[in-house]
N, C-alpha and C positions, 0 to 999 in steps of 0.2 A: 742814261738817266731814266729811271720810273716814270711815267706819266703817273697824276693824280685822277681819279675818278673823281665827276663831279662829289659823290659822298665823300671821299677824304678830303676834299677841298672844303666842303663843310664841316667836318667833323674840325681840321686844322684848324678852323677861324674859329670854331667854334671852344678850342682847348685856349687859344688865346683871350677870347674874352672873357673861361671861367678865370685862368689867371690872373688877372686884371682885375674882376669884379664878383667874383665869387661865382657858383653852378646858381645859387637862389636867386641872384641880382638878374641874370642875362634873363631876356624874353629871345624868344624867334625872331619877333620883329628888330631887337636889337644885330641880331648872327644875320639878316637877310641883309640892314642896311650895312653891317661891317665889308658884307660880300657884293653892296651895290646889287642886289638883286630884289624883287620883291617877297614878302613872307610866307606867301600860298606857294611860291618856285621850290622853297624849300622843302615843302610835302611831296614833289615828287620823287625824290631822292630818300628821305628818313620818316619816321613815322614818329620821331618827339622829341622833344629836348632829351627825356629820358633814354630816348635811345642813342643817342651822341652822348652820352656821359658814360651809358653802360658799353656802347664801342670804346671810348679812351680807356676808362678802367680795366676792362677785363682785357682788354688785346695786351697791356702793358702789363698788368698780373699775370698772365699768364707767357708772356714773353723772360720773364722775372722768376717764373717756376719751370719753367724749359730750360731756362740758364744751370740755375742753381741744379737742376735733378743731374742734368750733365756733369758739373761740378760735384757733386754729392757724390756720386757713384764711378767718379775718377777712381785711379789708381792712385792721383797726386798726392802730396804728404798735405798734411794739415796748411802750411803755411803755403805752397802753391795753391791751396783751393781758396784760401784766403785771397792771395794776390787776384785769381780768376774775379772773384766776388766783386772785387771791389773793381777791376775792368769793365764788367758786365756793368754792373752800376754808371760808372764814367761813361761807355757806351752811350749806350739809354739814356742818359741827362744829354749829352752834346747832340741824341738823333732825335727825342722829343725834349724838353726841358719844360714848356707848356702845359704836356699832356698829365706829366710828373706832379703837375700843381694839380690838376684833378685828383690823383689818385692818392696824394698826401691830403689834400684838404677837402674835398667834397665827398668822398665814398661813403660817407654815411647816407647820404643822399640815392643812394642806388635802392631801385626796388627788390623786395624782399627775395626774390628769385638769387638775383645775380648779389645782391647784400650776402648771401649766404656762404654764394660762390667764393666770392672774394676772401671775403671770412675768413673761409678755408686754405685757400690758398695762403694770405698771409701768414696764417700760423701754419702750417707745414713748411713753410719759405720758413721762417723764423727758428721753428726748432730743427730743419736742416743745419741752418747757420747755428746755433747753439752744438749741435750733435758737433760738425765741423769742430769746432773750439775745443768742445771739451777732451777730443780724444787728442786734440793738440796739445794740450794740458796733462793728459794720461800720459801721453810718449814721451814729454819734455821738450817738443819743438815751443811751447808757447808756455810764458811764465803762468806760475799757481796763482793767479788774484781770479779773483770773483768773477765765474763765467756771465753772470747777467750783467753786470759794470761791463765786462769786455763785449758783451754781444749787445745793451744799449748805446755805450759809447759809439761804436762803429757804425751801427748801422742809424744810428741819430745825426752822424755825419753824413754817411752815405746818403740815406733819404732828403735831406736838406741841399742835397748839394746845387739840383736844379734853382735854387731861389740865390745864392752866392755865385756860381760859374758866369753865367752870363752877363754878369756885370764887371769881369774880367777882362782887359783886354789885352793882356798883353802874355797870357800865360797860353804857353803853347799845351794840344791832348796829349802830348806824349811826357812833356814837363808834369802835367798834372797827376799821371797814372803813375809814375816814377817816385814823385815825391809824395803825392797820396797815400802809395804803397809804404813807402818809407816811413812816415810821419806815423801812419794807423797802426804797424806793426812792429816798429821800432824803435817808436816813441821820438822824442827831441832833444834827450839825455843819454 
C-alpha cells in the first residue's frame, strides 16, 4: 500500500470538500479544520488553494491523456479502443471520484497558465475520441449516426459517472465495466 505524503493528504481532503461545496465556497481554514490541523500547517506543504486545485486537475487531465494517447495509437480496432476508453474512465472515477468533481466542475477556476493547459488537453482528449469513432464508422465496426451525438452521448456518461457510482452499492467494477461497455456500445435494443 502507498503511503500518502503529507501534500496528498491534503490535496485528498481538499478534492472532497471542493466536491461537497464547490473550489469558491472552501477557505484553507475550512481544508485545515476538515484535516484537524491548523491553517498556517497548511502553508508548509502547498503554497494556495490554487495550487491544490491545479494539482487535482492537471494530474487527472493529464492521467486521461496518457490513457487515451496509448489507446489512440493502439493497433486495437475501433471498438476495443472504445471498450479501453471507457475502462480508463471507470478506473479513474472508482480510484479518485472526488478529484473528478474538480475537474468536471471547477476548472474554470484554474489560473490562466494551467487554464490553458487543460484546455488543451481536453480538446485533443476529445478529438482523439472523435477521430476513434469516426474511422469506426469509416470501417463499419460502429453504426452511421451522428459522430457528435455518439462522442457527446458517451463521454456525457462517462464524465458524470463519478457523481452516480458512489452512491451504488451493490454493483460490483467488473459488473459495471461489462455492462457499461455493453449499454454504451450496444445500446439496450
Amino acid at each position: 500500500m502507498k503511503i500518502e505524503t503529507r501534500k496528498q493528504e491534503i490535496v485528498s481532503a481538499a478534492s472532497i470538500l471542493f466536491k461537497e461545496k464547490g473550489y469558491s465556497a472552501v477557505t484553507m481554514r475550512d481544508l485545515a479544520k476538515a484535516m484537524g490541523i491548523k491553517a498556517a500547517s497548511l502553508y508548509n506543504h502547498i503554497q494556495s488553494k490554487q495550487e491544490i486545485l491545479s494539482t487535482i486537475i492537471i494530474e487527472l487531465a493529464e492521467e486521461f491523456t496518457t490513457g487515451m494517447d496509448k489507446i489512440a495509437t493502439s493497433r486495437d480496432s475501433a471498438i476495443q479502443k472504445l471498450e479501453n476508453i471507457i475502462d480508463l474512465h471507470i478506473d479513474v472515477t472508482l480510484r479518485n471520484a472526488d478529484g473528478l468533481a474538480s475537474l468536471n466542475n471547477d476548472w474554470m477556476h484554474l489560473e490562466e497558465d494551467n487554464l490553458q493547459y487543460f484546455e488543451k488537453m481536453r480538446e485533443e482528449y476529445e478529438d482523439s475520441f472523435r477521430e476513434i469513432v469516426r474511422k469506426g464508422v469509416d470501417e463499419g465496426e460502429i453504426k452511421s449516426f451522428n459522430i457528435e451525438i455518439i462522442v457527446f452521448s458517451t463521454l456525457s456518461t462517462l464524465r458524470t459517472l463519478y457523481l452516480w457510482y458512489p452512491k451504488q452499492k451493490n454493483i460490483d467494477a467488473n459488473i459495471l465495466k461489462h455492462d457499461m461497455i455493453s449499454v454504451l456500445l450496444k445500446g439496450v435494443v
